[in-house]
C-alpha positions as CSV (number, residue, x, y, z in Angstrom):
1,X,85.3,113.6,144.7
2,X,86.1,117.2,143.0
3,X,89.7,116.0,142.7
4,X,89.2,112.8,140.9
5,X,86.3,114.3,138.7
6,X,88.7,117.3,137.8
7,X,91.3,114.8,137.0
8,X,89.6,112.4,135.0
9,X,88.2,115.8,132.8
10,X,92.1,117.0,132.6
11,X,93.3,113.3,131.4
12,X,89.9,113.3,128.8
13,X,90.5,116.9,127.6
14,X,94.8,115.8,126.7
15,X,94.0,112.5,125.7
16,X,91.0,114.1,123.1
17,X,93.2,117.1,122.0
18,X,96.0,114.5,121.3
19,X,93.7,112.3,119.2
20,X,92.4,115.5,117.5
21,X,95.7,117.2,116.3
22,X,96.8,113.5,115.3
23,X,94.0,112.7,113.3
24,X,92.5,116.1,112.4
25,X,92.2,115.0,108.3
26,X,89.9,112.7,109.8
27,X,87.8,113.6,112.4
28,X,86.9,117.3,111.6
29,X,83.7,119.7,113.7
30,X,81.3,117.4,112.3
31,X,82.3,115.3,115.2
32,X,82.5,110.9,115.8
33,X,78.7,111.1,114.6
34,X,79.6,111.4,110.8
35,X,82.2,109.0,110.8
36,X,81.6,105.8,109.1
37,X,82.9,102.3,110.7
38,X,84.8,101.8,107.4
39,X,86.6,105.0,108.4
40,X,87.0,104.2,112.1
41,X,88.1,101.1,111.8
42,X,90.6,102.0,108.9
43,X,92.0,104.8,111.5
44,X,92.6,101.9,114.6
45,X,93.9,99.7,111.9
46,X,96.7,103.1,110.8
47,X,96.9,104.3,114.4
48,X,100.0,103.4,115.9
49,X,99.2,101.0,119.2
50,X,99.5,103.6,121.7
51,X,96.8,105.9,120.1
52,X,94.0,103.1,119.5
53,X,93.0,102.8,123.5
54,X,92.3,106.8,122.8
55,X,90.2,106.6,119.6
56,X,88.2,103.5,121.0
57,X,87.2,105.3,124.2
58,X,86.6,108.5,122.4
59,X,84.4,106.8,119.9
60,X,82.6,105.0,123.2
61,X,82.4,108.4,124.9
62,X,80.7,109.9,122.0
63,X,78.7,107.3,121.6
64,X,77.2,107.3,125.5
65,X,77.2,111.1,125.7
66,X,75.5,111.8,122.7
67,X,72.5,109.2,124.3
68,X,72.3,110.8,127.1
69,X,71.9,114.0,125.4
70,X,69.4,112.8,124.0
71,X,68.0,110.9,126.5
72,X,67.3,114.5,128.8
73,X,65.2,116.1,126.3
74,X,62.6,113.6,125.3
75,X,59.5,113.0,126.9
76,X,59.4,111.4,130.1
77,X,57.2,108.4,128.3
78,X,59.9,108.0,125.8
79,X,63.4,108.0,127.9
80,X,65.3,105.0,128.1
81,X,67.1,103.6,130.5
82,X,71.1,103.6,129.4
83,X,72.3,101.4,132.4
84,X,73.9,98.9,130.2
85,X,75.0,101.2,127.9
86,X,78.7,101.0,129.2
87,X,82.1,101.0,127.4
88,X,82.0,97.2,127.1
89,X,78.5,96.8,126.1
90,X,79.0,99.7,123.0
91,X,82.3,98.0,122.3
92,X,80.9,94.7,121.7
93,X,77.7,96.2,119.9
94,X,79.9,98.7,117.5
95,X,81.6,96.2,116.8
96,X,79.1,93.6,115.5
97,X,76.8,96.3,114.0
98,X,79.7,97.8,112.1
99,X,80.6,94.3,111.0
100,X,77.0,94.3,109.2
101,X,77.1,97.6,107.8
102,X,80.6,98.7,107.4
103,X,79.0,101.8,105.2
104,X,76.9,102.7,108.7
105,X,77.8,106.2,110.4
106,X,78.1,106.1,114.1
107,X,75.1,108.3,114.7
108,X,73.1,106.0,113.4
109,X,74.9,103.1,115.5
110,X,74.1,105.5,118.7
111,X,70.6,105.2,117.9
112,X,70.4,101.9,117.3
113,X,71.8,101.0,120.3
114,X,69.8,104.0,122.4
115,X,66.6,102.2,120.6
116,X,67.5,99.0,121.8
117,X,67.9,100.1,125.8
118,X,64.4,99.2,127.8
119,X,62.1,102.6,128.2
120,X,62.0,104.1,131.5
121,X,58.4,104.3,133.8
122,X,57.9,107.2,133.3
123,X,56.2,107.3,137.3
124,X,59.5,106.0,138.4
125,X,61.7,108.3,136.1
126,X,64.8,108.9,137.9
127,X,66.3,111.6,135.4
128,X,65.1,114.3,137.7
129,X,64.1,116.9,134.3
């Protein structure tokens, strides 16, 4: 388990620093979160084809880490549960709510999707914080 864990964080951490030096005009330390979808979608659209798969699942990964974050330090009565919250749910959801607001950053896409995910009992919260 250790193996494929450390390999899957070795492929993320090359695949991320290769999306980072390519589009470093772009994306700069305020992170995914302060992009706009005009500007993410303008970047797949400039991207050559063999970087897209890379921005798309960074965006996603930003995306499901940043509600998870989030999800840890809230009260127990108002966690939610992020089951569905998987690359092919946020992919479908990014892209129709950035198809209604093109001018909408991503953090704000995060929390409408983390708003839209059921809350957790907090009796049966499985968290473990």
């Amino acid at each position: 388990m250790k193996s494929v864990i450390a390999a899957l964080t070795g492929l993320f951490s090359i695949m991320a620093m290769a999306f980072a030096s390519a589009n470093a005009e772009i994306i700069d330390t305020k992170g995914f979160g302060a992009l706009t979808c005009n500007t993410l979608y303008a970047e797949l659209e400039r991207a050559p084809e063999a970087e897209r798969a890379v921005i798309v699942f960074s965006t996603i990964s930003w995306i499901q880490g940043h509600n998870s974050g989030k999800n840890t330090v809230l009260p127990a009565s108002e966690r939610r549960d992020l089951d569905q919250l998987d690359h092919n749910y946020i992919a479908d959801r990014l892209d129709s709510l950035c198809a209604i607001n093109p001018n909408q950053y991503l953090y704000m896409i995060a929390e409408i999707l983390f708003q839209q995910m059921p809350l957790i009992d907090p009796t049966t919260n499985s968290l473990g914080v």
